[in-house]
MIDRENGU-513699 format. One line per 8 residues: number of its first residue (from 1); their letters; for each residue x negated, y, z negated of N, C-alpha, C. Coordinates in steps of 0.1 Angstrom, whole numbers, plus 2048, in hexadecimal, padded with zeros to 3 digits. Example, Ala and Ser with C-alpha at 12.3 -4.5 7.8 and 13.67 -1.06 7.14 Angstrom:
2
1	as	77C,7C7,7B2,785,7D3,7B2,77C,7DF,7B2 ~ 780,7EA,7B9,777,7F5,7B9,77F,800,7B1;
This chain:
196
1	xxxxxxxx	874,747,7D4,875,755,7CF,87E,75D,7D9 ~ 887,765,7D4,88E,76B,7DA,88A,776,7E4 ~ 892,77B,7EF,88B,785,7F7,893,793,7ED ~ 88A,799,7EB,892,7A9,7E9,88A,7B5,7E6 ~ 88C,7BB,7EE,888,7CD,7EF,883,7CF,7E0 ~ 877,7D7,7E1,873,7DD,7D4,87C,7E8,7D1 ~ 882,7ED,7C6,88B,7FE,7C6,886,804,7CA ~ 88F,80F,7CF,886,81B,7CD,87B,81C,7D8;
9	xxxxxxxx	87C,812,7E2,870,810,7EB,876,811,7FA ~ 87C,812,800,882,816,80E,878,81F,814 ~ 879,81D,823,871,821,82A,87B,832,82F ~ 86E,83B,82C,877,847,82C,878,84C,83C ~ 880,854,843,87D,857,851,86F,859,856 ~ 86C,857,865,860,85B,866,85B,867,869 ~ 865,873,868,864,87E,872,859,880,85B ~ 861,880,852,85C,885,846,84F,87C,844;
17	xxxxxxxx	854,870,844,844,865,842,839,86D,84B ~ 83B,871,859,82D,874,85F,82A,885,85A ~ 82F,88D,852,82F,897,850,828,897,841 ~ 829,88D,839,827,88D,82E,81A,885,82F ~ 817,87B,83A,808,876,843,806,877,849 ~ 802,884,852,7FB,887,861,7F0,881,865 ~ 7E7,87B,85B,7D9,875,85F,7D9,869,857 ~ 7DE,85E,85C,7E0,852,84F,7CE,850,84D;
25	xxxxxxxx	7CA,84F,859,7BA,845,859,7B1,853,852 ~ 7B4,85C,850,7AE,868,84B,7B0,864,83B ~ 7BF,860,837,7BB,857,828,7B7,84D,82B ~ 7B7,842,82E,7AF,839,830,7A1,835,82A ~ 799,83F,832,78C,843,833,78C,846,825 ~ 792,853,81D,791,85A,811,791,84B,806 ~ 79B,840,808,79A,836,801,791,828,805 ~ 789,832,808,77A,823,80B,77C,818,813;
33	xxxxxxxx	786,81A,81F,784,80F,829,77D,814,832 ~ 775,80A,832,768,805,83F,769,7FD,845 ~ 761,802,854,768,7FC,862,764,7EB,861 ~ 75B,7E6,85A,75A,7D8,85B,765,7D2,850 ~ 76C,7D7,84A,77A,7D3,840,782,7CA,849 ~ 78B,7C3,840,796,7B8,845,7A3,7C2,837 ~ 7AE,7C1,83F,7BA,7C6,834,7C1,7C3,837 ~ 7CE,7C4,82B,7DE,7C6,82E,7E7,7CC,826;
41	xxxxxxxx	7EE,7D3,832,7F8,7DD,82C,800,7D9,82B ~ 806,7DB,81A,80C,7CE,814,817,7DB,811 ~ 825,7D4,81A,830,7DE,819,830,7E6,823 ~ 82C,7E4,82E,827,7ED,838,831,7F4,83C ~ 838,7F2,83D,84A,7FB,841,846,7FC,84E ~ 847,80C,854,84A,805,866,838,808,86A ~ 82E,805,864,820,804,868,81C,80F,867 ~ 818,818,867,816,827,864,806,824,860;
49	xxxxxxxx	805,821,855,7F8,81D,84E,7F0,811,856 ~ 7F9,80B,85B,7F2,7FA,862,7ED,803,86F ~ 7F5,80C,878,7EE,80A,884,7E1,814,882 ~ 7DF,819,875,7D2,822,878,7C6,818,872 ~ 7CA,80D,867,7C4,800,865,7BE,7F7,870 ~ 7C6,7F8,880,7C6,7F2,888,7BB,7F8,88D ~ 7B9,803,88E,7B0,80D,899,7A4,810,891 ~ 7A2,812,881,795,810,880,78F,803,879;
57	xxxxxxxx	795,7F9,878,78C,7EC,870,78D,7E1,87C ~ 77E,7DE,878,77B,7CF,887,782,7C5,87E ~ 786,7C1,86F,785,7B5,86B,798,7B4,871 ~ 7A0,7A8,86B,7AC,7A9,86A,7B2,7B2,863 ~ 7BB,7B6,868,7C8,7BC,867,7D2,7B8,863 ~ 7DB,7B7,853,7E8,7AC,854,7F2,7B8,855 ~ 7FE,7BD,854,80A,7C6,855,813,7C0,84D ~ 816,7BD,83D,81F,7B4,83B,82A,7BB,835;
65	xxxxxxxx	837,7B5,838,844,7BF,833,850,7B5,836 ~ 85C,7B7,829,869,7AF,829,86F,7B2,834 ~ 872,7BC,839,879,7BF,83F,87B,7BD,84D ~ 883,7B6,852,87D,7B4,863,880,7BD,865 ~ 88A,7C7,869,889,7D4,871,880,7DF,871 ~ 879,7DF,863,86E,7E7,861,861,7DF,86C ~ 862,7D4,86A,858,7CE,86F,85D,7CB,87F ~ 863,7CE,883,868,7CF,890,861,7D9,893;
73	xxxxxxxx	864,7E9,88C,85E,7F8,892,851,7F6,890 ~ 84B,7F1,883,83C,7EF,883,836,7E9,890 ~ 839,7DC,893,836,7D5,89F,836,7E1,8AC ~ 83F,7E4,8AE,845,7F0,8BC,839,7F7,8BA ~ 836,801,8AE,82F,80E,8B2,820,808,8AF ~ 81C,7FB,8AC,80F,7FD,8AC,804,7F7,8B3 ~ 7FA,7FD,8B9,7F1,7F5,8C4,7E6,7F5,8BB ~ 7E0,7E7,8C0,7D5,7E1,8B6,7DB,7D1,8B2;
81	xxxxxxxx	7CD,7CB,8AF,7CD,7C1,8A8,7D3,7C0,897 ~ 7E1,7BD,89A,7EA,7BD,88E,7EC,7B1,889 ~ 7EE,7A6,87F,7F2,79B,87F,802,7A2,877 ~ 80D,79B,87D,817,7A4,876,81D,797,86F ~ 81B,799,861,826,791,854,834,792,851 ~ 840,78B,854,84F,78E,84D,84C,788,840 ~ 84D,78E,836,851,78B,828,84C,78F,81F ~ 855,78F,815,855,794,802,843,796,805;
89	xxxxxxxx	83B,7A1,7FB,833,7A2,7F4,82D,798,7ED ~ 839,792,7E5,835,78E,7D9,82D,77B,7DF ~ 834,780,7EB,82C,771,7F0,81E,773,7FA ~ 817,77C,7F6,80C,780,7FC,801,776,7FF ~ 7FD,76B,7F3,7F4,765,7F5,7F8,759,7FD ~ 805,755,7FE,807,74B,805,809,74D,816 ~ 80B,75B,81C,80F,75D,826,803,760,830 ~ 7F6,767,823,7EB,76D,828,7E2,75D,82C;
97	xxxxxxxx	7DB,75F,83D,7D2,756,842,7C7,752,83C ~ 7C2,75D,832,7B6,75F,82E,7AE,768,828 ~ 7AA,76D,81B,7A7,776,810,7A3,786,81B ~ 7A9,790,818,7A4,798,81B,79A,7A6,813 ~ 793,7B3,817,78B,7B6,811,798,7C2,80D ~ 7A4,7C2,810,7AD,7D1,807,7B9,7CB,80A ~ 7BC,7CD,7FE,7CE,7CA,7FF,7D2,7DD,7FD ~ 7DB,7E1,809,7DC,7EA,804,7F0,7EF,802;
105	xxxxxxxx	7ED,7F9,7F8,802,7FA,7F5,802,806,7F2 ~ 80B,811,801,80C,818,800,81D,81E,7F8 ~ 81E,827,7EE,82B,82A,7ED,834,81E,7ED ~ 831,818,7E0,839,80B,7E3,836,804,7D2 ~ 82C,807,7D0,828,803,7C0,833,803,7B4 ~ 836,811,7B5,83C,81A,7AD,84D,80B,7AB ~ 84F,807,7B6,85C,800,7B4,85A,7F3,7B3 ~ 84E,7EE,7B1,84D,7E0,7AB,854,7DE,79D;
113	xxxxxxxx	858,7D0,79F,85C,7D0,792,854,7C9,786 ~ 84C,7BC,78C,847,7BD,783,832,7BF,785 ~ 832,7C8,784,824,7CE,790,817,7C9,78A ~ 813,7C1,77C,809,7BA,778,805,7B1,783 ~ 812,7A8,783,810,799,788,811,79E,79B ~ 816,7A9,79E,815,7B1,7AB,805,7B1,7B1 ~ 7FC,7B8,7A5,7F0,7BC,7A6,7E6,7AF,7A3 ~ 7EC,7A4,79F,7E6,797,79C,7E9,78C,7AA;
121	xxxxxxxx	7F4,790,7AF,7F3,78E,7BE,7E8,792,7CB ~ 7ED,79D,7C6,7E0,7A6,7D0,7D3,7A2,7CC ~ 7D1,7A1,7C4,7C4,79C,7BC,7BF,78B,7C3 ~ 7CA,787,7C5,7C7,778,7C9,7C3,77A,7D7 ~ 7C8,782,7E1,7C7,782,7F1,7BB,789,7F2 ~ 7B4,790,7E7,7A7,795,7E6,79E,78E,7ED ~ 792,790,7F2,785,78E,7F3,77E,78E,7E5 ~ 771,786,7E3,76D,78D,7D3,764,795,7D8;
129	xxxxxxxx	768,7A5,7CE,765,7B5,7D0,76F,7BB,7DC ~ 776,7B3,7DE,782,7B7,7E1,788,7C5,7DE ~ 791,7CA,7E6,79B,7D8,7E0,7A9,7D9,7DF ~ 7AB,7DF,7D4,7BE,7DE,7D7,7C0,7ED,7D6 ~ 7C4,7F3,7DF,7C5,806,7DF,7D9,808,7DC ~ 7DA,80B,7D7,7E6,810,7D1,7E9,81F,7CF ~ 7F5,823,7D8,7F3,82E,7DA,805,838,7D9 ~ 804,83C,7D0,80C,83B,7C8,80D,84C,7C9;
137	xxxxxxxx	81C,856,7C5,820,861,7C4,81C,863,7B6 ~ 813,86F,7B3,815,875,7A4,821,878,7A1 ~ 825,878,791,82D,87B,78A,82F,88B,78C ~ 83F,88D,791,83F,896,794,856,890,797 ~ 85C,8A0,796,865,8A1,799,867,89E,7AA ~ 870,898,7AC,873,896,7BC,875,8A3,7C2 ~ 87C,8AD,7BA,881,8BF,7BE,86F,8C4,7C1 ~ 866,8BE,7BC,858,8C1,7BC,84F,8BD,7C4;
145	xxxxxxxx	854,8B4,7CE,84B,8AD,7D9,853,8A9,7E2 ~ 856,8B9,7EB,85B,8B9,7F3,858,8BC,803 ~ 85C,8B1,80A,858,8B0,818,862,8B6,81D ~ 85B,8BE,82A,865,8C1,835,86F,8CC,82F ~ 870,8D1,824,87B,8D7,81C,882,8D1,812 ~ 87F,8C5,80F,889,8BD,808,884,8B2,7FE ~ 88A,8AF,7F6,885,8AD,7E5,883,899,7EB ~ 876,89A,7EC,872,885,7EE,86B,880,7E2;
153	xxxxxxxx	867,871,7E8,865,869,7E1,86A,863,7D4 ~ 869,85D,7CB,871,854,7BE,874,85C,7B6 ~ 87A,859,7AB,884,862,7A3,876,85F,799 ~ 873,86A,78F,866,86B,784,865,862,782 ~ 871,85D,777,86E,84F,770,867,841,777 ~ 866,842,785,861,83A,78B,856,83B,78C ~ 853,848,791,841,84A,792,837,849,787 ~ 828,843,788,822,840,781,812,84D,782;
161	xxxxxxxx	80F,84E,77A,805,855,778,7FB,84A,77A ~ 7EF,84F,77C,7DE,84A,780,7DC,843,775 ~ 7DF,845,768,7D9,840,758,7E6,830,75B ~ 7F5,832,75E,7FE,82A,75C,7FE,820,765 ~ 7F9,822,774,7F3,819,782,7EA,812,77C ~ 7E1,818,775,7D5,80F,76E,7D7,804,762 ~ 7E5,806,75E,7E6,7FE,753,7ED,7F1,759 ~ 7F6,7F3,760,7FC,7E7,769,7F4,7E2,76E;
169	xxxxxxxx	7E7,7E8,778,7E0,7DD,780,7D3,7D4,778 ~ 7CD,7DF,772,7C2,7D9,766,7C1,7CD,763 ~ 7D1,7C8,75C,7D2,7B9,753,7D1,7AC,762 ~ 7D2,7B6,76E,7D0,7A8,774,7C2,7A3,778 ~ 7BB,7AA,776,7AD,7AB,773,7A5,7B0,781 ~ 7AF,7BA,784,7A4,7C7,78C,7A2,7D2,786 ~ 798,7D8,788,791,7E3,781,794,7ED,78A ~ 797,7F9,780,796,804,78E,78A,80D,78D;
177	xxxxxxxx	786,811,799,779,818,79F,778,824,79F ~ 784,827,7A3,786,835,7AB,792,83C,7AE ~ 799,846,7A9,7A6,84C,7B1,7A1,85B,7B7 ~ 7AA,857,7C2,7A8,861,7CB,7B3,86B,7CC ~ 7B5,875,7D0,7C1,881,7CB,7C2,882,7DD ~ 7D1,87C,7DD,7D5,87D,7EB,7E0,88D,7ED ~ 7D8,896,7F1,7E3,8A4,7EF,7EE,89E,7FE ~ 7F8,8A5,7FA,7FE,8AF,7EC,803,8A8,7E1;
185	xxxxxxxx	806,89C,7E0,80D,893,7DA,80B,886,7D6 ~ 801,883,7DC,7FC,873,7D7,7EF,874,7D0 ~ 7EE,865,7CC,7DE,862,7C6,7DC,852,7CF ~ 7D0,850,7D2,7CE,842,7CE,7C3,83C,7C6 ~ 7CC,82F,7BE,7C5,82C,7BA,7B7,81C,7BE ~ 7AC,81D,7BC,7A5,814,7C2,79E,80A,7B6 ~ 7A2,7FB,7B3,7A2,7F2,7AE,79A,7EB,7B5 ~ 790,7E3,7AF,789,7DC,7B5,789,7CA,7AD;
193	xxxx	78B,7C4,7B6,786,7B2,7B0,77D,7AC,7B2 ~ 778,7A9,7A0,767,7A6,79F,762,79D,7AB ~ 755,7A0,7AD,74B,79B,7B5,747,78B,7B1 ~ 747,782,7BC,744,773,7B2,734,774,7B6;
């Protein structure tokens, strides 16, 4: 399988990323991780989400992302028990040590291409009752969700609404639970994989 960037998914500066997340582990919490959890932040860009993963869950920690330079800054800025992954997404289950209780994908969904068989991935690295939190920008103009003074995230046609996140992941056969309304601009969504 080829290595290649999802669209539309570049890691944006961090002076805007931490301005647009001041409190990652403050979402976190709001998306039902608990401190006995095992996860991974799938697409982690330069760790942002992974090192507040690090600081409140006792289980493992994975950080996984194509990119070595992103995964260069992730490594640098974060203290904690990290396992850090180089590679594609789409090879999630073969890279992961061992099923975990959240696959999580921040700002990153929206540019999958083909996001069923994405969510049937994540589905596999599952625990059973497992979670896959997907967390995604409402539909909305870029001129309309603006950080710092200036028009971010994906061009509309990219972004998916709560009803349209649900129709991609569903057929892989997670259910969703719960969406959460991340102000000013996000949602996540929370999918769960049946219990054996």
């Amino acid at each position: 399988m080829p290595r290649r960037f999802f669209p539309a998914t570049a890691m944006p500066d961090s002076d805007w990323w931490r301005a647009l997340w001041p409190d990652p582990a403050c979402v976190l919490k709001k998306l039902c991780f608990k401190p006995e959890m095992s996860a991974v932040d799938l697409c982690c860009g330069d760790g942002h989400f992974t090192q507040a993963m690090a600081s409140m869950l006792k289980g493992p920690v994975y950080g996984l992302e194509i990119d070595p330079q992103m995964l260069q800054a992730a490594k640098s800025r974060t203290i904690g028990n990290v396992c850090w992954i180089e590679a594609d997404a789409r090879d999630l289950v073969q890279k992961l040590p061992e099923p975990v209780d959240v696959v999580y994908m921040a700002n990153t969904f929206h540019g999958v291409l083909e996001p069923t068989e994405m969510a049937r991935i994540a589905g596999e690295a599952l625990k059973p009752g497992g979670l896959f939190i997907v967390v995604n920008w409402h539909v909305a103009l870029p001129e309309e969700t603006r950080v710092l003074g200036k028009a971010r995230g994906p061009r509309k046609a990219l972004r998916m609404s709560p009803v349209q996140t649900s129709k991609k992941v569903e057929p892989a056969g997670l259910s969703l639970i719960q969406i959460v309304e991340l102000r000013p601009f996000h949602y996540g969504a929370i999918f769960q994989k049946p219990a054996e």
